[in-house]
C-alpha positions in Angstrom: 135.4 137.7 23.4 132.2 136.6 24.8 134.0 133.6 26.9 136.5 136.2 28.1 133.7 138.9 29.2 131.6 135.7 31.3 134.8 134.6 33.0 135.4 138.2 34.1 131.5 138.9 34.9 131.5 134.9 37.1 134.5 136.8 38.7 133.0 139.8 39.4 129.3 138.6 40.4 131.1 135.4 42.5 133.9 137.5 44.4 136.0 134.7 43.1 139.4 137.0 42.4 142.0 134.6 43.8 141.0 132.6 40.7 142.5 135.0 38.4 146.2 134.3 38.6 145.1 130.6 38.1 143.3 131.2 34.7 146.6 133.7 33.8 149.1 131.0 34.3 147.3 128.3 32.6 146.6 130.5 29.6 150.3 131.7 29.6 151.2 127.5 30.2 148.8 126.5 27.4 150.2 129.3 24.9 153.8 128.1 25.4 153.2 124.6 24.5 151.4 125.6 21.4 153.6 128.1 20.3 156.6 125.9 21.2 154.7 122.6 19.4 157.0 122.2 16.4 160.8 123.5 17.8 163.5 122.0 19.0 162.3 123.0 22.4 159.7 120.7 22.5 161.3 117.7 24.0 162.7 120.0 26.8 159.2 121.8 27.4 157.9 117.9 28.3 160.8 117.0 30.3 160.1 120.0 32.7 155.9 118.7 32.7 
């Protein structure tokens, strides 16, 4: 939690809020290719990148 709660306080101190549905979809990107890592959806999850 503690690189969760400085992300949120640079946001906060910085004014920087546009950034935050940048983080979300690269978070949301990133867990997809893990989770999906060993399924058959794989190669189709690659061809789309």
């Amino acid at each position: 939690m503690g690189r969760f709660t400085e992300i949120v306080n640079f946001l906060k101190v910085r004014k920087k809020w546009w950034l935050t549905p940048i983080i979300v979809v690269l978070i949301l990107l990133s867990l997809v290719l893990v989770l999906t890592q060993g399924s058959v959806l794989a190669p189709f999850i690659y061809a789309i990148f």
